[in-house]
C-alpha positions as CSV (number, residue, x, y, z in Angstrom):
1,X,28.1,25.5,-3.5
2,X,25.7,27.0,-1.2
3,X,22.6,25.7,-3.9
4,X,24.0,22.5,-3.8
5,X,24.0,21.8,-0.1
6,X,20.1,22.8,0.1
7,X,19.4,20.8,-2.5
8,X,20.9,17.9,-0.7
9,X,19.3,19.5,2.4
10,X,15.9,19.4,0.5
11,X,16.0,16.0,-0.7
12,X,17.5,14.6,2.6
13,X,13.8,16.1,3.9
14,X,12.0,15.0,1.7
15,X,13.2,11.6,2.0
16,X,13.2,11.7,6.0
17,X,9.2,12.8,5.5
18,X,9.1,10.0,3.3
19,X,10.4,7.4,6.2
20,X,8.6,9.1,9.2
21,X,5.3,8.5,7.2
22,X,5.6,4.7,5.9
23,X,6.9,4.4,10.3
24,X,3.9,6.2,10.8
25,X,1.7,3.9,8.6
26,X,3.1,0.9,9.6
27,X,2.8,1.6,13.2
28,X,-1.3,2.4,13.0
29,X,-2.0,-0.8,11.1
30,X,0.5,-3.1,13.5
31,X,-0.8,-5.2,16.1
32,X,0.4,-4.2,19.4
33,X,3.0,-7.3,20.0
34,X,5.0,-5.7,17.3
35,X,5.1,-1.9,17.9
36,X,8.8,-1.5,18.9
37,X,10.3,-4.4,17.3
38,X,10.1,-3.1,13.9
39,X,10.9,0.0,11.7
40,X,9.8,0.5,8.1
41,X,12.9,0.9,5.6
42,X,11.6,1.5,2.6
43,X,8.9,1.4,-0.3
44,X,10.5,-0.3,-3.7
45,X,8.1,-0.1,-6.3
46,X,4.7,-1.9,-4.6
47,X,6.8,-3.9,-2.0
48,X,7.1,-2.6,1.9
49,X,10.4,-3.1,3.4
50,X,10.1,-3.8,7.3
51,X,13.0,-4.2,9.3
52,X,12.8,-7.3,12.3
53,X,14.3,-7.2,15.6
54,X,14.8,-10.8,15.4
55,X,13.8,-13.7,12.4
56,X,11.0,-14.9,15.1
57,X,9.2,-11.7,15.2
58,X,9.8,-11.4,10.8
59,X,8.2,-14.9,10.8
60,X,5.2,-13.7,12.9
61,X,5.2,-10.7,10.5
62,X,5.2,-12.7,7.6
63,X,1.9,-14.6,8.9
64,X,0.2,-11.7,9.5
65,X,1.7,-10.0,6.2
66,X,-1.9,-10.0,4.5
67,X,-3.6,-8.3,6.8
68,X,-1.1,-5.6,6.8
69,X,-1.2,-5.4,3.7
70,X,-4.9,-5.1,3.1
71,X,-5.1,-2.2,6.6
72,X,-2.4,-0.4,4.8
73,X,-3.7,-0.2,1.6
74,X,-7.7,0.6,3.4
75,X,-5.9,3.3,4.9
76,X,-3.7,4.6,2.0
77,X,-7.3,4.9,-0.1
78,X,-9.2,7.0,3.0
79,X,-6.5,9.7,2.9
80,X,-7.5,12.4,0.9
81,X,-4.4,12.3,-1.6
82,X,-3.0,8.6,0.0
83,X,0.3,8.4,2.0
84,X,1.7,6.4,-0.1
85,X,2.1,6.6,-4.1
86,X,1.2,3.2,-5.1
87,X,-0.5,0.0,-3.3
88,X,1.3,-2.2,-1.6
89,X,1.1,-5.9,-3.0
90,X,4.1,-7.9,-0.8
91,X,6.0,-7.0,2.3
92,X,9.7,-8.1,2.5
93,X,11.0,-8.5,6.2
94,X,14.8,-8.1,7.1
95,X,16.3,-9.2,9.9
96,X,18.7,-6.5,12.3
């Protein structure tokens, strides 16, 4: 039993260092106006997950989606072994 609850312990790490680095990605490519008004969820396959606070700032992301995309994936391919595992191609915004 004991082996079973550190190996949820250890996954429930990994995936926590998983989250705090695509916030941490997000956050140096974001323009200033959006910096605590969203959170990154989750990476599914090649598409970024970004929780909104609200559909007007997820519409604002969504214009300046491309440029995110392209920052994130310059700064993904400067790290020594990337921050990511694969490139991101589309960003999906959710509203709170």
């Amino acid at each position: 039993k004991k082996l079973l609850d550190g190996q949820k312990f250890s996954e429930f790490n990994s995936k926590k260092k998983e989250h705090d680095s695509l916030q941490k990605i997000l956050l140096s490519c974001l323009d200033k106006k959006f910096k605590g008004k969203v959170l990154a969820k989750n990476m599914l396959n090649d598409v970024f997950i970004i929780e909104a606070m609200n559909s007007a700032v997820a519409s604002q992301l969504k214009l300046a989606s491309a440029s995110l995309i392209e920052q994130i994936n310059n700064l993904n391919d400067k790290k020594q072994n990337g921050l990511l595992k694969t490139m991101v191609n589309e960003i999906k915004t959710i509203k709170d």
